[in-house]
N, C-alpha and C positions, 0 to 999 in steps of 0.2 A: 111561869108557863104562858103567861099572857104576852109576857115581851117575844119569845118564841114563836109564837101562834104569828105574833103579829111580824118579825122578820122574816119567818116564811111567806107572807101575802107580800114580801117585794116581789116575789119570782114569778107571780099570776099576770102570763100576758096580758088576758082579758082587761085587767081591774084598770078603771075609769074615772071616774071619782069617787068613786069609793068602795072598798072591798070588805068580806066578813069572812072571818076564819075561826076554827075552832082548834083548842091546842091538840097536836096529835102525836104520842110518845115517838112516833118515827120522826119526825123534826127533832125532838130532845137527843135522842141516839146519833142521830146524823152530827147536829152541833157538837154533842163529844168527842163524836168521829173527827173535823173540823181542827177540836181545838187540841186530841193526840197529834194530829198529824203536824200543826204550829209548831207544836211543841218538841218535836222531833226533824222537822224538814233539813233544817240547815246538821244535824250531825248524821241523820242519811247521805246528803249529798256528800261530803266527806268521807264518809265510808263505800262509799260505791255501792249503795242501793240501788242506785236508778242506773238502769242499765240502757243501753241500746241496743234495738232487734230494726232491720231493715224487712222490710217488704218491697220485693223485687217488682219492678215494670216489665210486664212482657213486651216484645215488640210485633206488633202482627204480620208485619209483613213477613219476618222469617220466622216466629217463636223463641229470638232467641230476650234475653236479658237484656234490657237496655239501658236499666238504671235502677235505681231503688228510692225506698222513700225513708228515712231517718225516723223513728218513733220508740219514744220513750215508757218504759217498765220500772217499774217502783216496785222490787222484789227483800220484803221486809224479813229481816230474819226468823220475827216473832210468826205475824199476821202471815208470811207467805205472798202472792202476787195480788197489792196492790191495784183494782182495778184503774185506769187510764181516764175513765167517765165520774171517777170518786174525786181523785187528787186534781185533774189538769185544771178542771173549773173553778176551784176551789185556791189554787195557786193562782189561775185571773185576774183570781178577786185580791187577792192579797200581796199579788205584784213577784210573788217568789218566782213567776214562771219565767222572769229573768235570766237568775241564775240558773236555770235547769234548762231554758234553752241555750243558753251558752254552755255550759256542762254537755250538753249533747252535741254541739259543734266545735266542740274543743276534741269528743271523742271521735266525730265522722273526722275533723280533720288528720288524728295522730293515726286513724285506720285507712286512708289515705296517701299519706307518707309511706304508710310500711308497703302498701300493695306495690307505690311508684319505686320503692328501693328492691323489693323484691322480685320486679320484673312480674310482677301478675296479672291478670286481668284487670280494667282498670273502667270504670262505669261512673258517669255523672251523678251523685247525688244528693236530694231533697232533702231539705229541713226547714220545719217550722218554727214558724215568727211570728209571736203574739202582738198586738196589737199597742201592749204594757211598753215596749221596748219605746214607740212611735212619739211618748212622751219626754223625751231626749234628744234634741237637734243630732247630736251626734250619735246616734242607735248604733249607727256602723264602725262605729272606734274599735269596739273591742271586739269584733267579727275579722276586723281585719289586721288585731292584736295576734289574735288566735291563728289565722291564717298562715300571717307572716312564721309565727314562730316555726309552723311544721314546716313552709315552703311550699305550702301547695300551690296548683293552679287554679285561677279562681272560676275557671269556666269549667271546672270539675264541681261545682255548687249550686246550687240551684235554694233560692229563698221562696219559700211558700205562701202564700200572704192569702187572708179568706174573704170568700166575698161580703160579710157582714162589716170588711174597711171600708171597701168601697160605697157600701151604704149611708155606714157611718159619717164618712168625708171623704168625697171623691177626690175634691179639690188637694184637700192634702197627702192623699196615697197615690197623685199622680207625679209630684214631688216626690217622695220615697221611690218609688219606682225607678224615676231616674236617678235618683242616686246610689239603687242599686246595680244599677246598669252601669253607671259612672266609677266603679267602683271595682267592676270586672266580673259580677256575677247574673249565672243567670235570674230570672222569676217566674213564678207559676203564679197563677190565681186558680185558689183551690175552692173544693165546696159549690162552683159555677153551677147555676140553674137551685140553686136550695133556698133562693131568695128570688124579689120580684126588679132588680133592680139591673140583672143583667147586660140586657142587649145594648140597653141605650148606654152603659159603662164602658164597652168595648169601643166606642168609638174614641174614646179618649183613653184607654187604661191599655199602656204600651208593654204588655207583657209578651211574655217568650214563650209559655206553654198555658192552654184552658183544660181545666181539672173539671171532667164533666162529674155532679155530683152523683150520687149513689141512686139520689130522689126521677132520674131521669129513667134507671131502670128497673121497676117496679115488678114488671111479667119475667119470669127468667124463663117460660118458654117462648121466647122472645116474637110471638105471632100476633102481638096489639099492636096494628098495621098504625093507630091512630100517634102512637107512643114513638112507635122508627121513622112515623115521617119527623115526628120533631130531632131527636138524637141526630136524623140526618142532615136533615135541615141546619141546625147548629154545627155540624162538623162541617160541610160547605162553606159556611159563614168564614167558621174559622181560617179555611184554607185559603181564602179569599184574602184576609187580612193577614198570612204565613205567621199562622200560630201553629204550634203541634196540637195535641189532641192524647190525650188522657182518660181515658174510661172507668173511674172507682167502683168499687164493690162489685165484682163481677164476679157471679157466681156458677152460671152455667155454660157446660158448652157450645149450647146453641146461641146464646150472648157472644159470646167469644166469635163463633164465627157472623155473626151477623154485623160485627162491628168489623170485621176485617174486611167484609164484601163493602161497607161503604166507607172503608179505608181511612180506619181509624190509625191513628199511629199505634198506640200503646193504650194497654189494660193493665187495670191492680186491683187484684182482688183472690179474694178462695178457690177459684178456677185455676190457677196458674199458682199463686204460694201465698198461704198462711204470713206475719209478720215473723222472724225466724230471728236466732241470735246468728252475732256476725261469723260465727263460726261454721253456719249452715250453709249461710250465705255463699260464702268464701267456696265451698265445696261446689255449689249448685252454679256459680259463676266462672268456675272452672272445668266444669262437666259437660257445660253448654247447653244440660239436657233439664227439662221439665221436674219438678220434684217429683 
C-alpha cells in the first residue's frame, strides 16, 4: 500500500522536493484497472475492440463538413465502453499507444479506399500521434507502410501532433514536422493555447492547421468581450502566417456563430456532432446536412 501511495505522488504537479501521500483504495482499484487492461490490451486489438468513431469539422463558412478527426473507442465485450481518459494515458505510459495509433490509421486508411472506390464523398482526415512514436528516427515507416498498401493519397491525412511536443522539444518537433510534410501529409497542432508555450512556438513550428484548444472557450454565451478579443486576436495571427484555424469543443450556438463572424475556418465540437461511428459518419457526409 505504501508503494502505491507512493507511485501515485509521481502524478502531483505541484511536488517539489518533496511530497506526502496517504494510501487511498482509489489508487489500488485504478492500478488493477492498469494491470486488467496489460493484460488484455494486445488480444483486444486483435479482436477489433478498439474501434473508430470520427468527429466531423464543420466548416463555417458554408456549414457544410470539411473533415473529421479519427478517435479511438475501446468497446470491451465484458466491461462495455471503455472510457478514452482510462486507457489512452495509461497506453503513454506503456508505449502500447503505438500499435493503436497505427491500428487506427490502418483503419482511416482502408475507410478511405473504399469511399475513393466507391465514388463517395471524400474529406481529409485527422489522426493522432503520440509523442511514443518520436522515439524512432524512422516514426513514419510504417505510416507510410500502411498508406501505400490501401493507395491512398496522402494529402487526404492530416497528423496531429500536441502542443505539450512542442514544449517538450521544440527543436526536435520542428524536424518531425518536416518530415511530415516531406512525406506528403498534412499537420495540425492540436491542444493550441492549453499551454504557455505557444506564440513564441509559431514562429518556428511550420504547420498546416492551429487547433484552438477547448481551454480558449470557457463562456458558451460567448459575450466575455475580454475572452473574443483573445480567440480573435489568435485567429488574425494565424491568417497572417496561412494557417487554417480549428475551433474544439464548441458547444453553443452562439460560439458557433461568433467564430464565423471573425472567420474562423472550422469548429468540432457538440454544436455541430457528437464523435459518431463511421457509419453515421458516412450518412451525415452524404446528406450534407447538420445532424
Amino acid at each position: 500500500r505504501s508503494n502505491v501511495a507512493r507511485n501515485a505522488s509521481k502524478a502531483i504537479a505541484t511536488a517539489q522536493h518533496f511530497t506526502y501521500v496517504f494510501y487511498n483504495e482509489i489508487d489500488r482499484q485504478k492500478l488493477l484497472r492498469e494491470k486488467d487492461m496489460e493484460n488484455r490490451m494486445h488480444l483486444a486489438l486483435g479482436d477489433d475492440e478498439f474501434v473508430v468513431y470520427l468527429q466531423p469539422k464543420q466548416r463555417l463558412e458554408d456549414g457544410e463538413i470539411g473533415g473529421a478527426e479519427a478517435l479511438v473507442r475501446w468497446i470491451d465485450p465484458v466491461r462495455g465502453l471503455v472510457p478514452p481518459d482510462e486507457f489512452v494515458p495509461f497506453f503513454e505510459r506503456n508505449g502500447f499507444i503505438i500499435e493503436v495509433d497505427l491500428y487506427v490509421f490502418d483503419r482511416v486508411c482502408a475507410m478511405l479506399r473504399r469511399w475513393l472506390d466507391e465514388g463517395r464523398p471524400v474529406v481529409p482526415i485527422s489522426v493522432n500521434m503520440s509523442r511514443a512514436h518520436l522515439r524512432n528516427n524512422d516514426f513514419l515507416e510504417p505510416y507510410d507502410r500502411i498508406r501505400a498498401q490501401y493507395d491512398v493519397p496522402a494529402e487526404l491525412l492530416e497528423i496531429e501532433l500536441t502542443e505539450t511536443m512542442v514544449f517538450a522539444n521544440p527543436e526536435l518537433l520542428i524536424g518531425v514536422i518536416d518530415d511530415i510534410h516531406r512525406h506528403g501529409y498534412r499537420c495540425s497542432l492540436d491542444d493550441f493555447g492549453s499551454g504557455y508555450s505557444s506564440l513564441n512556438a509559431l514562429k518556428d513550428i511550420d504547420v498546416d492547421v492551429l487547433k484552438l484548444d477547448r481551454a480558449f472557450f470557457s463562456d458558451e454565451d460567448a459575450d466575455n468581450e475580454r475572452e473574443w478579443n483573445v480567440i480573435s486576436s489568435v485567429i488574425d495571427l494565424a491568417k497572417k502566417l496561412e494557417l487554417e484555424t480549428v475551433a474544439e469543443g464548441i458547444e453553443s450556438i452562439k460560439q458557433s456563430a461568433m467564430l464565423k463572424e471573425i472567420a474562423c475556418d472550422m469548429l468540432q465540437g457538440y454544436v455541430f456532432s457528437r464523435p459518431i461511428p463511421i457509419e453515421e459518419f458516412e450518412a451525415l457526409l452524404s446528406s450534407g446536412k447538420e445532424e
